[in-house]
Backbone as a chain_set.jsonl record, in Angstrom:
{"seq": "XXXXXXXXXXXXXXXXXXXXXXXXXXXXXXXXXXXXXXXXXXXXXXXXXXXXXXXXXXXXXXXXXXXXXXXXXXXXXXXXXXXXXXXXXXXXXXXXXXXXXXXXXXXXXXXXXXXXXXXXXXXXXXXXXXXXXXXXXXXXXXXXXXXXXXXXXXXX", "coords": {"N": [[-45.171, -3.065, 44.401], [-44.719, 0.375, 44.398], [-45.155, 3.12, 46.833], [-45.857, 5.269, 45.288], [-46.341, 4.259, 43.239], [-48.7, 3.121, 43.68], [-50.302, 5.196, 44.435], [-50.718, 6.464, 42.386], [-52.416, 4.521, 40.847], [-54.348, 4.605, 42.378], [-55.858, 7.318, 41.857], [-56.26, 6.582, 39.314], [-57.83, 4.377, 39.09], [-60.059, 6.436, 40.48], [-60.538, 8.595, 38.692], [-61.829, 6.838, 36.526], [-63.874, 6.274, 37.91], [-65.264, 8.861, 38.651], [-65.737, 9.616, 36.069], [-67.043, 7.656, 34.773], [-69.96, 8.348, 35.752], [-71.595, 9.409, 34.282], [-72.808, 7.828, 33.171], [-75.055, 5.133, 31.52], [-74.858, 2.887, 33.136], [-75.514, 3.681, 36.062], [-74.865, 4.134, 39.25], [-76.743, 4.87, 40.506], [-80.522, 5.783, 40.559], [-82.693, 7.622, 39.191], [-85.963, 9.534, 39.474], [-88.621, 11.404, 38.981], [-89.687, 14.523, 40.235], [-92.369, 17.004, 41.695], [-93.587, 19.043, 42.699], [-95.478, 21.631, 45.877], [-94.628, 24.643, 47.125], [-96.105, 26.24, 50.521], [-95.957, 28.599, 52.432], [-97.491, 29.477, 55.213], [-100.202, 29.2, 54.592], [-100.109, 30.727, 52.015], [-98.774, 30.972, 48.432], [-95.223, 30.198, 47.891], [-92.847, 32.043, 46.47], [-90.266, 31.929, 44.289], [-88.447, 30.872, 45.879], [-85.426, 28.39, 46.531], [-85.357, 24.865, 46.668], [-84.342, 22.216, 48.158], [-83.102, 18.76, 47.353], [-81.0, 16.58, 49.327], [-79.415, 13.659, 49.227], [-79.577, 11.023, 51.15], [-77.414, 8.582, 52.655], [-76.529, 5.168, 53.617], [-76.032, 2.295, 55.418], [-76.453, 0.099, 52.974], [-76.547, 1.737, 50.714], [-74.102, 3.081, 49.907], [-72.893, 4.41, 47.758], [-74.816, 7.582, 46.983], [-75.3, 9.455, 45.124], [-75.892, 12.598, 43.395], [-77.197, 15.61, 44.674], [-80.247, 17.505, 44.656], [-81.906, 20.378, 42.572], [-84.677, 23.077, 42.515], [-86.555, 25.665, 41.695], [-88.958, 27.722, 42.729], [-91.978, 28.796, 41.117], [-94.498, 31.567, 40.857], [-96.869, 30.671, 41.474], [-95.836, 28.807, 44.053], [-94.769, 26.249, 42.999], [-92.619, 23.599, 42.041], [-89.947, 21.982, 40.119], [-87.713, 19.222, 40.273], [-84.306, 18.879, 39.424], [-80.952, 17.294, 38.712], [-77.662, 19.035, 39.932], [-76.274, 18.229, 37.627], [-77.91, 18.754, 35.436], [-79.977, 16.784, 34.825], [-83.312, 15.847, 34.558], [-85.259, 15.683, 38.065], [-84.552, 13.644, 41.017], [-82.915, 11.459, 43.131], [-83.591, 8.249, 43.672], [-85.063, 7.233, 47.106], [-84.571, 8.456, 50.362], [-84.196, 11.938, 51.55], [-82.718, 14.654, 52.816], [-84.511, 17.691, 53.153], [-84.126, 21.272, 52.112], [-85.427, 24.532, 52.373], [-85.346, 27.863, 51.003], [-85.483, 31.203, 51.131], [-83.582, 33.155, 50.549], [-81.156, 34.954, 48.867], [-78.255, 35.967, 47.266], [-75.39, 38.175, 46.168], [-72.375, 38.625, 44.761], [-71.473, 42.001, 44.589], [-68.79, 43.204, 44.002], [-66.481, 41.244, 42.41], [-63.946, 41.062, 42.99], [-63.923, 41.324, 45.714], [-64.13, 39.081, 48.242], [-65.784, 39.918, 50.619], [-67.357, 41.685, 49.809], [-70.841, 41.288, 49.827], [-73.627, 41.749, 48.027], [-77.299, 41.829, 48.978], [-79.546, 40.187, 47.504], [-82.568, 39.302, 48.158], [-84.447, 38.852, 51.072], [-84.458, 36.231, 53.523], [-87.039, 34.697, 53.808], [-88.31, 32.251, 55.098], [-88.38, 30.156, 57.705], [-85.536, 29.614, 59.909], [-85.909, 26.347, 60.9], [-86.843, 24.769, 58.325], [-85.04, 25.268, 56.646], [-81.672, 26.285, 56.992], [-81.237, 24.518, 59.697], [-82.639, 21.939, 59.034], [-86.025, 20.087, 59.366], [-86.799, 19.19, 57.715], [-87.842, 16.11, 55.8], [-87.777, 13.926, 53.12], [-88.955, 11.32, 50.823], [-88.234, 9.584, 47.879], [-89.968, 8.069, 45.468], [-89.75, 5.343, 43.366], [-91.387, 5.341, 41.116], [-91.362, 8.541, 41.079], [-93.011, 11.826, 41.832], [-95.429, 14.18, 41.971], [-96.843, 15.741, 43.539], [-94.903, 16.224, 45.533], [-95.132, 18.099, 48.221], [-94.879, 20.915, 50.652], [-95.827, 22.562, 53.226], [-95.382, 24.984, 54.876], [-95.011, 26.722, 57.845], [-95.073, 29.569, 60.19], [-92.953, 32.21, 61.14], [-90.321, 34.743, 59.563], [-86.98, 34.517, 59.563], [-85.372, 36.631, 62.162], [-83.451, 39.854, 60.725], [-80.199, 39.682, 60.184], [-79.729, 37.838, 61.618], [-77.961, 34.733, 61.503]], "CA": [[-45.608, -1.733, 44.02], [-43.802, 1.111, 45.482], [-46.076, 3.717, 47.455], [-46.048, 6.281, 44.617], [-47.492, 3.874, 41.956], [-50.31, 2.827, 44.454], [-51.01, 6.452, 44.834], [-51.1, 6.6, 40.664], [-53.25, 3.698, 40.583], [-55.719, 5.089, 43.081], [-55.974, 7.958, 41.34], [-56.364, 6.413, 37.679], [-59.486, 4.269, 39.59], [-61.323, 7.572, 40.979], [-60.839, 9.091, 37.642], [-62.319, 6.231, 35.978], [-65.49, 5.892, 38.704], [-66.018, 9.5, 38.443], [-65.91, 9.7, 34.613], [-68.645, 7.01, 34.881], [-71.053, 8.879, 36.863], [-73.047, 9.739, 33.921], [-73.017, 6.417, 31.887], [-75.678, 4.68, 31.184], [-74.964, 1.899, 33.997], [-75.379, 4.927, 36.86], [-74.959, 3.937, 40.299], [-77.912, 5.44, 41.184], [-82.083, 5.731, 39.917], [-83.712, 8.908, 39.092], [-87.483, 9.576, 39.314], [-89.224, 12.933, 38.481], [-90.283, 15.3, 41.507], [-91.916, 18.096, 41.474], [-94.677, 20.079, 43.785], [-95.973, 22.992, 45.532], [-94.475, 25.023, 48.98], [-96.446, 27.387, 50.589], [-95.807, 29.482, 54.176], [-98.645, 30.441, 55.91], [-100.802, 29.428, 53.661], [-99.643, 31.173, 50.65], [-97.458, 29.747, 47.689], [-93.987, 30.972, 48.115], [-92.665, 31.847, 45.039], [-89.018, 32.046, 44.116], [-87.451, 29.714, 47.018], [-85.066, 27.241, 46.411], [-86.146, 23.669, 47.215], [-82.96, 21.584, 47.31], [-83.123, 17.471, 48.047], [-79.488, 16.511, 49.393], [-79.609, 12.224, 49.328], [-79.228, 10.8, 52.601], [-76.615, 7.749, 52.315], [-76.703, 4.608, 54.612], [-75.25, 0.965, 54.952], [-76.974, -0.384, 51.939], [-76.277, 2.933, 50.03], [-72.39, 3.9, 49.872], [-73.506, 5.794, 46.598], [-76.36, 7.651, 47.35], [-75.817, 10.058, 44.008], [-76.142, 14.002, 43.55], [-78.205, 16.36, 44.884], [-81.351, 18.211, 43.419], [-82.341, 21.782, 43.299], [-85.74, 23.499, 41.85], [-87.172, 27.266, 42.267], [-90.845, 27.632, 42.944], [-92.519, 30.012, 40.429], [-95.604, 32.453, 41.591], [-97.985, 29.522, 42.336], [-95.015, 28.237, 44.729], [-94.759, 24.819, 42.444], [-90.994, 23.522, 41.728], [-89.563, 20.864, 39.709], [-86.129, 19.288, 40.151], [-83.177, 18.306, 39.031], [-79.901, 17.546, 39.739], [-76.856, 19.073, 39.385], [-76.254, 18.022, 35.959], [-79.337, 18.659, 34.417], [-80.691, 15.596, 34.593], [-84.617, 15.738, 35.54], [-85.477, 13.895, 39.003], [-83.947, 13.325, 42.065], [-82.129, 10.209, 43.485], [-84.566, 7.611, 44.483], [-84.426, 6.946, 48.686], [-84.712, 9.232, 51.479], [-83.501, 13.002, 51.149], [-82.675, 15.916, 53.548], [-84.751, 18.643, 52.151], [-83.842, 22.209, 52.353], [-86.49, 25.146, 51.356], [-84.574, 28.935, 51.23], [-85.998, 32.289, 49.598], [-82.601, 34.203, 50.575], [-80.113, 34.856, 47.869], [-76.992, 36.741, 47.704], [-74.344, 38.424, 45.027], [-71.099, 39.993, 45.431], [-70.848, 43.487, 44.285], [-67.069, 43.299, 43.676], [-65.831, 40.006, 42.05], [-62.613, 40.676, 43.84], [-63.651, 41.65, 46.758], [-65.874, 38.485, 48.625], [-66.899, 40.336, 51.222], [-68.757, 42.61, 49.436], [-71.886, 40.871, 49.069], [-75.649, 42.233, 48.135], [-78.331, 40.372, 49.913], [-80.915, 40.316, 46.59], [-83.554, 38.209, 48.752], [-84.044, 38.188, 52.822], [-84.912, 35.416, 53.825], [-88.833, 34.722, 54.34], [-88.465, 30.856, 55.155], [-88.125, 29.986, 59.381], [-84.448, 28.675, 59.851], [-86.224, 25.287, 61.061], [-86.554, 24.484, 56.913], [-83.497, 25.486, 55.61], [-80.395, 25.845, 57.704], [-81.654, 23.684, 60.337], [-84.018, 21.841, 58.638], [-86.556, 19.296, 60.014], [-87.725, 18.59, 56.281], [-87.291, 15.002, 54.98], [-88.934, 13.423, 51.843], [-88.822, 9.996, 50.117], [-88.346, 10.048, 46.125], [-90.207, 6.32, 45.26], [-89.35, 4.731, 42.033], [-92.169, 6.037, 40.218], [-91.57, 9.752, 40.958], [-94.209, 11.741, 42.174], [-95.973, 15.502, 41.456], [-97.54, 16.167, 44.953], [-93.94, 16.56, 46.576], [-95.637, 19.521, 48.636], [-94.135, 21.365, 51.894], [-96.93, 23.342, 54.032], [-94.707, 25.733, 56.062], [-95.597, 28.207, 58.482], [-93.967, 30.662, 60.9], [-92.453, 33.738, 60.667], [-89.154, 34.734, 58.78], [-86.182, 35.072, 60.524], [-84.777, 38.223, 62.685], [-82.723, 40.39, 60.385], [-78.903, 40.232, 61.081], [-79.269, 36.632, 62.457], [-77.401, 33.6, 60.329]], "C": [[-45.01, -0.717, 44.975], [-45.178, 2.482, 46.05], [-46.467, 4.829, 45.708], [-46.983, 5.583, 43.374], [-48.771, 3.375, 43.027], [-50.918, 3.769, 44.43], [-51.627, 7.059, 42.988], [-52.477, 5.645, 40.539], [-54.486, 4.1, 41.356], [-56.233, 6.041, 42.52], [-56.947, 7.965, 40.205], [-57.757, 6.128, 38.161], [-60.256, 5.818, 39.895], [-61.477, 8.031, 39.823], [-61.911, 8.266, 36.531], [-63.917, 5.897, 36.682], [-66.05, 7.772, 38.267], [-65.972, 9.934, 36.832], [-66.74, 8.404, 34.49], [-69.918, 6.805, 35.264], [-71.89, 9.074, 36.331], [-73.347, 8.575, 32.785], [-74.161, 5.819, 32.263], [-75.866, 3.966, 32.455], [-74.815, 2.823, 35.396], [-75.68, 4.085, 38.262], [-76.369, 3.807, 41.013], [-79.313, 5.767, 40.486], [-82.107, 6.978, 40.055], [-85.01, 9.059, 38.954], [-87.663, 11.064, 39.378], [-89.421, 13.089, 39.757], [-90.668, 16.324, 41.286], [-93.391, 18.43, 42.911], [-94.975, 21.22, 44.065], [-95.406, 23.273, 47.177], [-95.314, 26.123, 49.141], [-96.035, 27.921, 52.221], [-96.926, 30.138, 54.356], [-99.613, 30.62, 55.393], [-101.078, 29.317, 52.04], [-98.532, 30.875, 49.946], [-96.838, 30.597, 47.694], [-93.293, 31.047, 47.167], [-91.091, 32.7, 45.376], [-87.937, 31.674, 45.423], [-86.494, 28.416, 45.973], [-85.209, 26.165, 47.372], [-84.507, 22.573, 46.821], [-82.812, 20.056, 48.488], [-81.503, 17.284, 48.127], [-80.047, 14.724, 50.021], [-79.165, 11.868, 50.893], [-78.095, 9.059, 52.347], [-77.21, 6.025, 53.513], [-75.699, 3.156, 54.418], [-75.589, 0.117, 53.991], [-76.757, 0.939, 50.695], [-74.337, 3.725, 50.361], [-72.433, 4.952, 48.768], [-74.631, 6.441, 46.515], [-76.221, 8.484, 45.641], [-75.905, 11.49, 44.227], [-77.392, 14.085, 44.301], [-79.093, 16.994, 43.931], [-82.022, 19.304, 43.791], [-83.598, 21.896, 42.023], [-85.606, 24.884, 42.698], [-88.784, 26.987, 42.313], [-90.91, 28.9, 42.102], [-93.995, 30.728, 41.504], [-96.539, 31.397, 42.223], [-97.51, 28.59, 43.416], [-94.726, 26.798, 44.058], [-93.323, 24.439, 41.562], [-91.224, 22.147, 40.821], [-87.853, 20.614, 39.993], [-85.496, 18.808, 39.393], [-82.143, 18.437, 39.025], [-78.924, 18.502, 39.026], [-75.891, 19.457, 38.138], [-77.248, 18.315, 34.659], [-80.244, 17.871, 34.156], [-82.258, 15.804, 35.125], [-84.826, 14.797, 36.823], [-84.785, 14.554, 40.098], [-83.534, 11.682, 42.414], [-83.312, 9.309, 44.314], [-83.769, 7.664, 46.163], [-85.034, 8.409, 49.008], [-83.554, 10.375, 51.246], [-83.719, 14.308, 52.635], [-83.21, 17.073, 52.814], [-84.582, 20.327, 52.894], [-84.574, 23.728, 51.726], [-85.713, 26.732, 52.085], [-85.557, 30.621, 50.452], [-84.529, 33.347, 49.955], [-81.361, 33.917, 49.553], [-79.07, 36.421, 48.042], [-76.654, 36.815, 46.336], [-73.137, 38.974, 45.149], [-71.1, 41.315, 44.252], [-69.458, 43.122, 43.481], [-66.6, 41.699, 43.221], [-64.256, 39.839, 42.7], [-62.284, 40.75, 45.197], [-64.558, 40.536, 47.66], [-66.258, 38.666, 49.821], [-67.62, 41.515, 50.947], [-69.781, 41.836, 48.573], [-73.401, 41.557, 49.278], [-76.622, 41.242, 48.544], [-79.099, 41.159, 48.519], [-82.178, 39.87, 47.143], [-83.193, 37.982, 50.232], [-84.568, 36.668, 52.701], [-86.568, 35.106, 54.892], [-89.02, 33.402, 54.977], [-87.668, 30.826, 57.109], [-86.909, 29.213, 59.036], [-84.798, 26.6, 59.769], [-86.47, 24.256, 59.421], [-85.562, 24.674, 56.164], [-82.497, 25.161, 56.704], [-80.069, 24.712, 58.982], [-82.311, 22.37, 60.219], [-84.753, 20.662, 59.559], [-87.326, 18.288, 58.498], [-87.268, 17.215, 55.911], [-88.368, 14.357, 53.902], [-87.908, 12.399, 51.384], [-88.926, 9.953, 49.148], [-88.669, 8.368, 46.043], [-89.736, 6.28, 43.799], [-89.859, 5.357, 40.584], [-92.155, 7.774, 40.094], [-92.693, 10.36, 42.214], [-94.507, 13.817, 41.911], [-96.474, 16.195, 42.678], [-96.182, 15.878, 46.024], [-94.202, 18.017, 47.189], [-94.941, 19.695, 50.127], [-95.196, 22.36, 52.31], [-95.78, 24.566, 55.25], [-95.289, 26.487, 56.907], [-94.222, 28.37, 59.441], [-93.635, 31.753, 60.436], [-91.031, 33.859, 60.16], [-88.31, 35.24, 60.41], [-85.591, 36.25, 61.133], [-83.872, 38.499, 61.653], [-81.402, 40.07, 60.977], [-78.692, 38.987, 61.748], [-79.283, 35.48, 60.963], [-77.227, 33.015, 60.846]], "O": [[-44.836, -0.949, 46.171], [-46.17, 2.525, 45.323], [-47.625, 4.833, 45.291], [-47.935, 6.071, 42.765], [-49.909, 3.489, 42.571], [-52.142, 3.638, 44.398], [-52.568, 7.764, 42.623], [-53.523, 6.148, 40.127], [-55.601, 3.88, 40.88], [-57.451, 5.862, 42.515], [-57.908, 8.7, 39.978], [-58.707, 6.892, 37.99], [-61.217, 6.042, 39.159], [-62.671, 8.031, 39.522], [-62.68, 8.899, 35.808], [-64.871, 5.399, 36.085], [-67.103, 7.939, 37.652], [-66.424, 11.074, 36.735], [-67.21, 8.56, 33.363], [-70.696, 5.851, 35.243], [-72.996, 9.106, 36.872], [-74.038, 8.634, 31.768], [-74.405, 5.928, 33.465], [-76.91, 4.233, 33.051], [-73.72, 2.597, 35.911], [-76.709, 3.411, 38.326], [-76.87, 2.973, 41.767], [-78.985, 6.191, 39.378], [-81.561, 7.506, 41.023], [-85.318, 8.5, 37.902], [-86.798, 11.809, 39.839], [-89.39, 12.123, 40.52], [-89.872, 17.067, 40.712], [-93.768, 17.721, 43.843], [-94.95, 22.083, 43.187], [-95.591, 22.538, 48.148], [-95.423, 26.955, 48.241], [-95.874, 27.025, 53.05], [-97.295, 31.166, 53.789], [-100.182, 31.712, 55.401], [-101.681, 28.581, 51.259], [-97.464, 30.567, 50.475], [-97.273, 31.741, 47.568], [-92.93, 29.936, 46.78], [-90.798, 33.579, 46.186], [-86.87, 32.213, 45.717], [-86.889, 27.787, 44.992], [-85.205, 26.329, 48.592], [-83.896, 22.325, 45.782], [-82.578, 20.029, 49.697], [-80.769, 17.71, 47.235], [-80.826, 14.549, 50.958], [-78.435, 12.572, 51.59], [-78.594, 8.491, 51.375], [-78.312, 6.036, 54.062], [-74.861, 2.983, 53.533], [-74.917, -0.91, 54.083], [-76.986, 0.508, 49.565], [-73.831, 4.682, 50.948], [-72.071, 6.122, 48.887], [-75.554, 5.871, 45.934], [-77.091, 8.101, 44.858], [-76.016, 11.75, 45.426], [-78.267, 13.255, 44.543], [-78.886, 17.074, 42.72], [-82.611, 19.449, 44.862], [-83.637, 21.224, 40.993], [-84.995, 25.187, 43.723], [-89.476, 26.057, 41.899], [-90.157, 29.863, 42.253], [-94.312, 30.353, 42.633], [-96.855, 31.394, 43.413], [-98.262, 27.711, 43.837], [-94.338, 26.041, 44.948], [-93.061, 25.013, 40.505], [-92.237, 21.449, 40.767], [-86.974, 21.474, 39.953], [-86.057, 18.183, 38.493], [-81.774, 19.583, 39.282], [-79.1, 18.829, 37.852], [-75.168, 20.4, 37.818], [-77.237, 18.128, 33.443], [-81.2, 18.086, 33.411], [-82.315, 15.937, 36.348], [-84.669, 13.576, 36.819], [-84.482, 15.747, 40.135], [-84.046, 10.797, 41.728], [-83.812, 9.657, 45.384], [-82.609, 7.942, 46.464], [-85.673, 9.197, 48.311], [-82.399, 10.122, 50.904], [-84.765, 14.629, 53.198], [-82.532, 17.524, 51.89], [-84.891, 20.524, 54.069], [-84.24, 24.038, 50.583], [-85.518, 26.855, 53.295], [-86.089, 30.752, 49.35], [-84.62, 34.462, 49.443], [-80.743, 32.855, 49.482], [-79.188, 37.464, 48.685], [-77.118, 36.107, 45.442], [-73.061, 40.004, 45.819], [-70.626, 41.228, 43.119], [-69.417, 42.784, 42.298], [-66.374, 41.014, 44.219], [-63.603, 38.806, 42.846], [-61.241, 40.506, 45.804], [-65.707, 40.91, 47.895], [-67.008, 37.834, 50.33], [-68.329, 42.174, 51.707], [-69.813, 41.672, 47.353], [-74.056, 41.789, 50.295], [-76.598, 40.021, 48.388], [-79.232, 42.379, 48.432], [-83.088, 40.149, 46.363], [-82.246, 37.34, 50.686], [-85.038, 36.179, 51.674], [-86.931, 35.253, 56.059], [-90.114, 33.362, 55.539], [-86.657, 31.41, 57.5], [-86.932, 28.342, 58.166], [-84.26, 25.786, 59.017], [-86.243, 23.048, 59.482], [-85.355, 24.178, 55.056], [-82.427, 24.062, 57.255], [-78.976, 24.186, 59.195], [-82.534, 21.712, 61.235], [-84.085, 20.264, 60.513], [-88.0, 17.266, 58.371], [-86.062, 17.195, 55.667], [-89.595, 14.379, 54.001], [-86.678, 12.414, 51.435], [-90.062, 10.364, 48.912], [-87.868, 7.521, 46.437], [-89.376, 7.3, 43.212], [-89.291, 5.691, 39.544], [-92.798, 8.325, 39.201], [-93.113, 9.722, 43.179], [-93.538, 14.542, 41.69], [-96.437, 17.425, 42.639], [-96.36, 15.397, 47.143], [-93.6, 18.998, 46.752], [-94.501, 18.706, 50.713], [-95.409, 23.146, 51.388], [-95.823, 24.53, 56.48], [-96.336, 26.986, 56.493], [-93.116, 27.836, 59.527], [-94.021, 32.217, 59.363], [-90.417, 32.819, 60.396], [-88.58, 35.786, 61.48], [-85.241, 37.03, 60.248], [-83.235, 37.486, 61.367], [-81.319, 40.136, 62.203], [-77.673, 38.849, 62.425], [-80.017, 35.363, 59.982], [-76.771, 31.946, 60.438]]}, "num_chains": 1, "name": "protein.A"}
């Protein structure tokens, strides 16, 4: 085989693993998740809640990630990606945000509008300390208790 068809053939494989990512025979389990965050108390409504799979030596495929919003009663559901309901069974890095962004100018990307500061302590999102376990069965009481105060203005 000369280097260039090895580099074809590697290719053809990845195309063929990731065009089987959503078949039937899926690498990876999904179970429902859903719950409630609150800060300080009170349910935090319109955060994103986003599980990112954690991998390991028994896991080479851990599988997408999974995002939800919290409505007014702070209570999310996820799912990944794709649309799929759920999250990836196993152990997940979780990440809880209420700051959102837009650009103004589509041509310009640093003109962006902050729509949403951020109300959530770095220590949950960009930092986070959050981890959660998705079991087999799912589960409805995936809840996050936060407290603290939001972060200084002007600091990222």
């Amino acid at each position: 085989m000369t280097p260039r068809s090895i580099t074809t053939h590697g290719l053809a494989a990845f195309v063929m693993i990731a065009a089987c990512a959503g078949c039937a025979d899926s690498p990876y389990e999904l179970a429902p998740v859903s719950g409630a965050v609150t800060l300080n108390g009170e349910p935090l409504a319109n955060a994103t809640v986003s599980y990112e799979p954690r991998g390991g030596p028994e896991r080479s495929i851990v599988g997408p990630g999974s995002v939800g919003t919290t409505d007014a009663e702070g209570r999310y559901t996820l799912s990944t990606f794709k649309d799929e309901p759920g999250a990836v069974v196993g152990q997940h890095t979780v990440r809880i945000s209420t700051f959102k962004s837009q650009f103004k100018d589509i041509k310009n990307s640093d003109a962006v509008e902050v729509v949403s500061e951020e109300r959530v302590p770095w220590r949950y999102n960009r930092s986070t300390e959050l981890v959660a376990t998705v079991a087999t069965g799912g589960t409805d009481q995936a809840d996050f208790e936060l407290t603290g105060a939001p972060p200084r203005k002007g600091r990222r």
